[in-house]
KOLFI-587019 format. One record per residue (C-alpha): x, y, z; residue in one letter. Coordinates in steps of 0.05 Angstrom, whole numbers. Layout:
residues N
<dolo X="X" Y="Y" Z="Z" residuo="a"/>
...
//
This chain:
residues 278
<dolo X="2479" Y="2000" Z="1801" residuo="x"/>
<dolo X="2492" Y="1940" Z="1852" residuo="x"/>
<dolo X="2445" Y="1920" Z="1890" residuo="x"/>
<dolo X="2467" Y="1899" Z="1963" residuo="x"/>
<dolo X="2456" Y="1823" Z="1979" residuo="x"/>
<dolo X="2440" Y="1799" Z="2043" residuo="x"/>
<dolo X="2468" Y="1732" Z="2077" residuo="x"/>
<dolo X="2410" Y="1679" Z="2087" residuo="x"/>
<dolo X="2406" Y="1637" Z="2151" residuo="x"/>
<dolo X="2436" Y="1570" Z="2099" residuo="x"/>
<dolo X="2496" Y="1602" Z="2082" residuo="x"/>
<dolo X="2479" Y="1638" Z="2018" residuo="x"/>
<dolo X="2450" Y="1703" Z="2000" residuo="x"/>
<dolo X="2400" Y="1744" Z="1965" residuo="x"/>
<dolo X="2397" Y="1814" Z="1925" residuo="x"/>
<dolo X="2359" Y="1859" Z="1983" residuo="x"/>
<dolo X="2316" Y="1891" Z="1924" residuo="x"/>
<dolo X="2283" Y="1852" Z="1864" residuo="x"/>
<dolo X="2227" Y="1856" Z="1818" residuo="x"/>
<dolo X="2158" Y="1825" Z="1842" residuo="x"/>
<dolo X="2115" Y="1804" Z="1784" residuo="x"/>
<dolo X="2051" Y="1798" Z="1821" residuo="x"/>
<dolo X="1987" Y="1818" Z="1778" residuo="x"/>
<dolo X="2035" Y="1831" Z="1718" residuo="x"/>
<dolo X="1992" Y="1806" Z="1658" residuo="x"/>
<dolo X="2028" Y="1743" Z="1622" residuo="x"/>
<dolo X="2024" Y="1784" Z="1561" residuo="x"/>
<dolo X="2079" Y="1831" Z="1587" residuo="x"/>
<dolo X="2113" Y="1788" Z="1631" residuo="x"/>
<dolo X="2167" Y="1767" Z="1581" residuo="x"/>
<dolo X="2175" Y="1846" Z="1564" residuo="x"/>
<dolo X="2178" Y="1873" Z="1629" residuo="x"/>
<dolo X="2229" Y="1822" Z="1665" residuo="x"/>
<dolo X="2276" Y="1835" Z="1601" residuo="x"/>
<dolo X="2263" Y="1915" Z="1616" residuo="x"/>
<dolo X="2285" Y="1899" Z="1692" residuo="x"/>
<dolo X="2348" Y="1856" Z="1664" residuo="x"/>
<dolo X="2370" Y="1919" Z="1625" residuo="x"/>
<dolo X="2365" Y="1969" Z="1677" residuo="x"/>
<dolo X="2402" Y="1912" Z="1728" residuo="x"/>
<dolo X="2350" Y="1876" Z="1765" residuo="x"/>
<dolo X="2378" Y="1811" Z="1779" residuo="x"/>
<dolo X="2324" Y="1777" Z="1826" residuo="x"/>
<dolo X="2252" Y="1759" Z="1799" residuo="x"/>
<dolo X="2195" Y="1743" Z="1845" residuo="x"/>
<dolo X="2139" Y="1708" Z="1824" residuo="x"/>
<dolo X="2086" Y="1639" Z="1835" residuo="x"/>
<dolo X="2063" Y="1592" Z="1809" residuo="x"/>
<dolo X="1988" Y="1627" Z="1819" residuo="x"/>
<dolo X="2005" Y="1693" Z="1782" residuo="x"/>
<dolo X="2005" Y="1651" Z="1720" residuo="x"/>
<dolo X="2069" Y="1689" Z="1693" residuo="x"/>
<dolo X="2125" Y="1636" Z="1703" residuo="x"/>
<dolo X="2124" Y="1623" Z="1624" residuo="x"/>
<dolo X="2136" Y="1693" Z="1608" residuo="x"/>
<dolo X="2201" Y="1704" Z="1672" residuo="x"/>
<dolo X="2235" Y="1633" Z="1634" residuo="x"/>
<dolo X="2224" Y="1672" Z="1561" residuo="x"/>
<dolo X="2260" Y="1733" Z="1599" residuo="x"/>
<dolo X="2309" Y="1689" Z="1624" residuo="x"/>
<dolo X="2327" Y="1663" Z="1562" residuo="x"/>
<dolo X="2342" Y="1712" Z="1528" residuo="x"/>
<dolo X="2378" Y="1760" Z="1570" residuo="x"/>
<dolo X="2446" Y="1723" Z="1562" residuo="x"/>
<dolo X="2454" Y="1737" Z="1639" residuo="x"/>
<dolo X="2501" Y="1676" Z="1667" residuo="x"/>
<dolo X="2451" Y="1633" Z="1711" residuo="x"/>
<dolo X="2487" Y="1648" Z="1776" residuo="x"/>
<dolo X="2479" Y="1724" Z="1771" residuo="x"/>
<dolo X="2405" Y="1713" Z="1773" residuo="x"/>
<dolo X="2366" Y="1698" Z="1838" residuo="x"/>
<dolo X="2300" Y="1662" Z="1822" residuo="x"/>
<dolo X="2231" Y="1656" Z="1872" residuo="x"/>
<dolo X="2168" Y="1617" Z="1857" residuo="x"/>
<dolo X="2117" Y="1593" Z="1898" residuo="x"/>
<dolo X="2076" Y="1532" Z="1926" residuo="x"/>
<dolo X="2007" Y="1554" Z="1908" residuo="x"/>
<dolo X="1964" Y="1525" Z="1967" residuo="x"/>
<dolo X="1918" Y="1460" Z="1937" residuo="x"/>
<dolo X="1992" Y="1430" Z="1921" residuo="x"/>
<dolo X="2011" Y="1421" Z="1997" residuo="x"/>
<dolo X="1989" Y="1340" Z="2008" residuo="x"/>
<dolo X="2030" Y="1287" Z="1988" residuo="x"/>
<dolo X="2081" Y="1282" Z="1923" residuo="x"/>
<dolo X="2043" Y="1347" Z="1902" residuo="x"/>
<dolo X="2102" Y="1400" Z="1923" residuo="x"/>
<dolo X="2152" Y="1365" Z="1879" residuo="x"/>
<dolo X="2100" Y="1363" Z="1824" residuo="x"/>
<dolo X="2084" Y="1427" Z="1826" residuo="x"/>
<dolo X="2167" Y="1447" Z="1826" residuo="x"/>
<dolo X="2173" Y="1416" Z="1775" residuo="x"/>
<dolo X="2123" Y="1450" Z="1725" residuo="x"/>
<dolo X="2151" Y="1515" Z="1753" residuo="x"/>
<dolo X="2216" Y="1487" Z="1727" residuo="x"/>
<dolo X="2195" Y="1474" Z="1667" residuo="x"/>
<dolo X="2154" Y="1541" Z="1652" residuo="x"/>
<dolo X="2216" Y="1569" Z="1688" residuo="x"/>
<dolo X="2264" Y="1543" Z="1631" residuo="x"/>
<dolo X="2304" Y="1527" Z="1694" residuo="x"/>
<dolo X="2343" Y="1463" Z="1733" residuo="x"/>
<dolo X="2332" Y="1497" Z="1802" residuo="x"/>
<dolo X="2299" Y="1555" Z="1834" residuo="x"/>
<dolo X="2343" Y="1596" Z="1888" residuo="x"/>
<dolo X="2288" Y="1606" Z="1931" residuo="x"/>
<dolo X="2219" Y="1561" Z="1938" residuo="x"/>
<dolo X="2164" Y="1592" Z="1977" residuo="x"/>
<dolo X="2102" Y="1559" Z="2016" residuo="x"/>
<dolo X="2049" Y="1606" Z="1986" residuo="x"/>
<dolo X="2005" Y="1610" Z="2051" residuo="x"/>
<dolo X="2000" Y="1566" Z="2101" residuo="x"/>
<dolo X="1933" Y="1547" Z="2092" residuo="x"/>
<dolo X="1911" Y="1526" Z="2161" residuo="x"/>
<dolo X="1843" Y="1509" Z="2158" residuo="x"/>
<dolo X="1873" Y="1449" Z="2114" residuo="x"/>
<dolo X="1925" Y="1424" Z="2161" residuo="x"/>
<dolo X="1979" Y="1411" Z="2118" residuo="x"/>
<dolo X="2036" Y="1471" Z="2111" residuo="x"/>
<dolo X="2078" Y="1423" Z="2158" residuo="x"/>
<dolo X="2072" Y="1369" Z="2109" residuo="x"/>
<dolo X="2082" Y="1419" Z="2048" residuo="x"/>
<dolo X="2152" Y="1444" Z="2083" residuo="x"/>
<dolo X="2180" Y="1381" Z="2103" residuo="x"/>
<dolo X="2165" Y="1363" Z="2018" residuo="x"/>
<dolo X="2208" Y="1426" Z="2027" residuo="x"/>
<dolo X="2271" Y="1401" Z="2053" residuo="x"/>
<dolo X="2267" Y="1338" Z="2012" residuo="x"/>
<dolo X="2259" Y="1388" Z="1949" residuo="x"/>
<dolo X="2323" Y="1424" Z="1977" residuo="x"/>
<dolo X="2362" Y="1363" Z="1986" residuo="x"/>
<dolo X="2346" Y="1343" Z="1914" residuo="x"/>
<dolo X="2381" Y="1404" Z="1881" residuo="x"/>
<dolo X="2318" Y="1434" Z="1855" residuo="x"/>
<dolo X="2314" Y="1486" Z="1910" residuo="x"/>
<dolo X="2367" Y="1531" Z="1932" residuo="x"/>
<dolo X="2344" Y="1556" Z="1984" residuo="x"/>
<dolo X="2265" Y="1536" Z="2022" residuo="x"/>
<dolo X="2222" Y="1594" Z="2054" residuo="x"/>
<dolo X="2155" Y="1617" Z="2073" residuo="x"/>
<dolo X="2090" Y="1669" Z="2062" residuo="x"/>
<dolo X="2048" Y="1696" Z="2090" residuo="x"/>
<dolo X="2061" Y="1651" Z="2157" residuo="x"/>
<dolo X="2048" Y="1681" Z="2226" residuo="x"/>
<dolo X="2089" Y="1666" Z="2284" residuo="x"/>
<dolo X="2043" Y="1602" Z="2308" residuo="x"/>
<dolo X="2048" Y="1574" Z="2236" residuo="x"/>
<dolo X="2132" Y="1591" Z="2241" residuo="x"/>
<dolo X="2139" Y="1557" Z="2315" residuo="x"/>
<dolo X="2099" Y="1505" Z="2294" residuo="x"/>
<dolo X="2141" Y="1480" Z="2227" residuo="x"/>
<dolo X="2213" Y="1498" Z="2260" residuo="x"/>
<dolo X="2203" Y="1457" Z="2328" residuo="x"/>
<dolo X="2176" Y="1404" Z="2289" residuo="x"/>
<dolo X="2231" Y="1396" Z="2232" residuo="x"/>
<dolo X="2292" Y="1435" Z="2264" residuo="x"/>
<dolo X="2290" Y="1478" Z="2196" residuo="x"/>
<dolo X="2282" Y="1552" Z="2206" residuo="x"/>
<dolo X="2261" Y="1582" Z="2133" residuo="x"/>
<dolo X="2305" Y="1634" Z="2109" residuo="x"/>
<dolo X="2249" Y="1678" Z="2094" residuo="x"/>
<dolo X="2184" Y="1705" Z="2109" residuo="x"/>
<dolo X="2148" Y="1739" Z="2056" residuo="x"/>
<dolo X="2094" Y="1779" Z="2089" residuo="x"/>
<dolo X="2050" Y="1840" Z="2075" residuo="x"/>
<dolo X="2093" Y="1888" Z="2104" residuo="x"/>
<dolo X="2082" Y="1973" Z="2089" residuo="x"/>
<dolo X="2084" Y="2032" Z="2146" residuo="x"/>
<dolo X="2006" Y="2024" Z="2164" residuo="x"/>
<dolo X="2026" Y="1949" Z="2166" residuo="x"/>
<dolo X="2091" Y="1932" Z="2199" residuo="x"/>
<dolo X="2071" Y="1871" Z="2229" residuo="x"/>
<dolo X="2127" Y="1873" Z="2288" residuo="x"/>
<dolo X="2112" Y="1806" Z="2325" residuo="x"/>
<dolo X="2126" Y="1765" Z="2260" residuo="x"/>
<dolo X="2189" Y="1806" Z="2249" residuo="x"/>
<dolo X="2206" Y="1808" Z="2319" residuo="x"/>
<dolo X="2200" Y="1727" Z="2320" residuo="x"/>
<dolo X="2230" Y="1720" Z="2258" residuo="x"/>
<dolo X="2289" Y="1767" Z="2270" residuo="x"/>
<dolo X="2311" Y="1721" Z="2339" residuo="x"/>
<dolo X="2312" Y="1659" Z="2294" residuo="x"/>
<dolo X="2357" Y="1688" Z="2237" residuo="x"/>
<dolo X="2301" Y="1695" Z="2182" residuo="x"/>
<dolo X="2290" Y="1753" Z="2134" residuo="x"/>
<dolo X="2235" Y="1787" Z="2119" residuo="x"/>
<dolo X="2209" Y="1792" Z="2047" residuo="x"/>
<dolo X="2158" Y="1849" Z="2049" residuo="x"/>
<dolo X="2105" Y="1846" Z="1991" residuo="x"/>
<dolo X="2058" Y="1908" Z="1981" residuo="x"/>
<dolo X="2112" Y="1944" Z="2006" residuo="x"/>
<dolo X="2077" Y="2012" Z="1981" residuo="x"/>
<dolo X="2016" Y="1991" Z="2009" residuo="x"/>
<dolo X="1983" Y="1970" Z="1936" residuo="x"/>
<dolo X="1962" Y="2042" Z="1932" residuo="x"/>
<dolo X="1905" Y="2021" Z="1983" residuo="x"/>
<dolo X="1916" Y="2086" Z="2027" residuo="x"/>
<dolo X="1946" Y="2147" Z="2017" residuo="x"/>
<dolo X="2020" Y="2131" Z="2039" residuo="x"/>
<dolo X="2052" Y="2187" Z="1997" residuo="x"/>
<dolo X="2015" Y="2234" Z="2023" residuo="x"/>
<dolo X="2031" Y="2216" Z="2100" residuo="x"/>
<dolo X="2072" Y="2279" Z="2128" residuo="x"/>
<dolo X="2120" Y="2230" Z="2144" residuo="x"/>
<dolo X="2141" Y="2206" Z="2079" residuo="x"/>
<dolo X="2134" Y="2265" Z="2039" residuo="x"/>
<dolo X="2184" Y="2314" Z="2084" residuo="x"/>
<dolo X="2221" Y="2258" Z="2079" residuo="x"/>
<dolo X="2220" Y="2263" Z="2001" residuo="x"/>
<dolo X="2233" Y="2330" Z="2001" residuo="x"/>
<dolo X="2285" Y="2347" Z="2041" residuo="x"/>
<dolo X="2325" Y="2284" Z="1999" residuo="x"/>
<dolo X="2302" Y="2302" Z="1932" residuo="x"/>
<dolo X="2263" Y="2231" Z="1924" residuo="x"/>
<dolo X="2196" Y="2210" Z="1907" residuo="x"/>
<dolo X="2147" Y="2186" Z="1957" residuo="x"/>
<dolo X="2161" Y="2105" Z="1934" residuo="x"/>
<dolo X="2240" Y="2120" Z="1934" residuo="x"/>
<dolo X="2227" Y="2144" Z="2013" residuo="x"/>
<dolo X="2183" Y="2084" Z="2026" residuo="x"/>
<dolo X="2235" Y="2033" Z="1989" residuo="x"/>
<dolo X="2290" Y="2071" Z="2025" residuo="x"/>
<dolo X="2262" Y="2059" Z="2088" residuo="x"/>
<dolo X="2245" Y="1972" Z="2079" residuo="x"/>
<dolo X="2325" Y="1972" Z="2059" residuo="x"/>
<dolo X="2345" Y="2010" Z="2118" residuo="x"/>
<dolo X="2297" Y="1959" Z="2160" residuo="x"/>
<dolo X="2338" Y="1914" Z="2133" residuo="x"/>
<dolo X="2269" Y="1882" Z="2092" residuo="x"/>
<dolo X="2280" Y="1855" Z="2021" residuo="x"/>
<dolo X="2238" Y="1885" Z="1968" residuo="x"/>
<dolo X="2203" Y="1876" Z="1896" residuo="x"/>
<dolo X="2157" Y="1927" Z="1888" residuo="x"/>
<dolo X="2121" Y="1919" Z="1827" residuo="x"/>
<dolo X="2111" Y="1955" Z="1758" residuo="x"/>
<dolo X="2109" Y="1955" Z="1674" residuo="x"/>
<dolo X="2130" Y="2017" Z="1668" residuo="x"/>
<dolo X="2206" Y="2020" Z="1650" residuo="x"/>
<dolo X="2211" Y="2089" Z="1689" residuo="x"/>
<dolo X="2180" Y="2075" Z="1749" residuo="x"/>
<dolo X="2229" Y="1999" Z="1749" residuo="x"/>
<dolo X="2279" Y="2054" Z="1745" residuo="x"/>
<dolo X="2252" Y="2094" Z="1796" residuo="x"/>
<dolo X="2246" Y="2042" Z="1837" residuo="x"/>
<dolo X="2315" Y="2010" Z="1832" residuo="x"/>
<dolo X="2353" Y="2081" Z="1846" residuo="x"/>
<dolo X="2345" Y="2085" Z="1925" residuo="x"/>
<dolo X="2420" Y="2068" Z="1940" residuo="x"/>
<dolo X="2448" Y="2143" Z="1930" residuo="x"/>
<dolo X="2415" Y="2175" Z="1997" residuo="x"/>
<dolo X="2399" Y="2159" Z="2078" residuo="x"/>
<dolo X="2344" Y="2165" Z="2116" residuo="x"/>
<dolo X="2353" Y="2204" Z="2183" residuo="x"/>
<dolo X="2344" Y="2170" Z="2242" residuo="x"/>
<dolo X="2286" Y="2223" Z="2258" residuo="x"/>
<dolo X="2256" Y="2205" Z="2180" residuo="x"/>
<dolo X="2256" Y="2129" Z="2203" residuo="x"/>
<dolo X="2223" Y="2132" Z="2264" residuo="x"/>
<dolo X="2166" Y="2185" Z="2233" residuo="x"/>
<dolo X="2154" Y="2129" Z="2187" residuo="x"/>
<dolo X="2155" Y="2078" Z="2242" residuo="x"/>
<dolo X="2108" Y="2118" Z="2279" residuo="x"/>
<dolo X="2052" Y="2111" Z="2220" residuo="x"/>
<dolo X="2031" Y="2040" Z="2241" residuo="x"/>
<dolo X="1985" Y="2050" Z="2305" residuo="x"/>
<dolo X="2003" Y="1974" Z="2324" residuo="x"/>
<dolo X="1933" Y="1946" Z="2315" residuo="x"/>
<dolo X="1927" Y="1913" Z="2255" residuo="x"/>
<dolo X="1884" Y="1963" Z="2228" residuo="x"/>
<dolo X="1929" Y="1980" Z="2168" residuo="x"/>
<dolo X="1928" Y="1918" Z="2140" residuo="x"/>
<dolo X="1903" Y="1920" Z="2064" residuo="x"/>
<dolo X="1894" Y="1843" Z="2041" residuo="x"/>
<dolo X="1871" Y="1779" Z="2065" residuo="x"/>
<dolo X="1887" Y="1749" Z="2143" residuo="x"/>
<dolo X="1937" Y="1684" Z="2129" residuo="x"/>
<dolo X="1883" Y="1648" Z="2179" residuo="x"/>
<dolo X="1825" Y="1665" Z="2131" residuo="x"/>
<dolo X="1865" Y="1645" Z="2060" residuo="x"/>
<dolo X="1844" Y="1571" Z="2054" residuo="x"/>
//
């Protein structure tokens, strides 16, 4: 099973589908990255808030994988933004990491109550420049937060990991994001299981007449977006499940029903505004 990388707007590139550790207890964390390893995940997602770093290094490790076949995210958890704190906060994700350098580090929200994301991704660049960051991106940011830290620094992130699902599709960010050559990361991209996506007509004639599940559709259709993806699981099956959406094509028809599912309005939105995360 390869995975398909895409090219990133600072020349290098990323695995289009990965494994998201959000919520995964620490406990398991060290078992169910090495699970993900086996079955050929090769890009880990995770933050310094999911309290889980200790348990992707362990994974890491001891998987034997050469350290340029893996593609490694953390995060910039939001009180870290203000002076020397970004590069002291890289480097105990380093160092729970078991790593010299991430591949991708992420402003966690941009906080803006507090003012200081700008700040917090010009510590960015300087973190790049230093060789302990691949690559620099963002979360959660909304087009006014992405104007705002491009025209200021003349550095476009090369992602934007948003909540992105069909009752969510958030089209001005990805509109905006898309003109400045920078790729959407969608997280909950099976809507946490907050709504009844599976059961949308939409998604499950689409499973049937391919012979898919439900999630397979729904993955199917973020690759086909051309959104990178890491849904999340501890369940070896459902890893496998979820990594097995390269064999089949939507229908032009089966994209646009699922297209169709988000009324535009922001009313399928199922966790916090990045405004109201302070």
């Amino acid at each position: 099973m390869t995975v398909p990388s895409l090219p990133l707007n600072d020349g290098h590139t990323i695995p289009q589908l990965g494994y998201g550790v959000f919520k995964v207890p620490a406990a398991d964390t060290e078992r169910a990255v090495s699970e993900a390893f086996e079955l050929g995940y090769r890009h880990i997602d995770t933050a310094a808030i999911y309290g889980n770093e200790e348990g992707v290094g362990a994974a890491i490790a001891a998987s034997g994988i050469p350290r340029d076949e893996l593609f490694i995210t953390t995060k910039l958890w939001n009180d870290r933004h203000d002076g020397e704190e970004p590069r002291a906060a890289l480097g105990e994700s380093l160092d729970k990491l078991g790593l010299d350098a991430v591949d991708l580090y992420l402003v966690h929200w941009p906080t803006p109550a507090h003012d200081n994301y700008l700040h917090a991704w010009e510590k960015l660049i300087e973190l790049r420049g230093a060789g302990l960051a691949t690559s620099i991106g963002v979360s959660n940011f909304l087009v006014p937060h992405l104007e705002r830290i491009v025209g200021a620094t003349g550095v476009a992130p090369v992602v934007d990991q948003i909540e992105l699902h069909p009752a969510y599709q958030q089209r001005e960010v990805v509109e905006w994001a898309g003109a400045h050559e920078i790729r959407i990361e969608a997280w909950g991209p099976l809507g946490q299981g907050k709504y009844d996506l599976f059961g949308l007509p939409a998604v499950a004639s689409a499973a049937a007449a391919h012979g898919k599940t439900p999630a397979q559709v729904v993955l199917r259709w973020h690759i086909e977006k051309g959104n990178i993806v890491f849904p999340k699981s501890v369940r070896r099956e459902r890893l496998a499940e979820n990594l097995d959406v390269f064999d089949f094509a939507l229908s032009a028809a089966e994209v646009a029903a699922i297209d169709a599912i988000d009324p535009g309005d922001g009313s399928g939105r199922v966790s916090a505004h990045p405004d109201e995360v302070n």
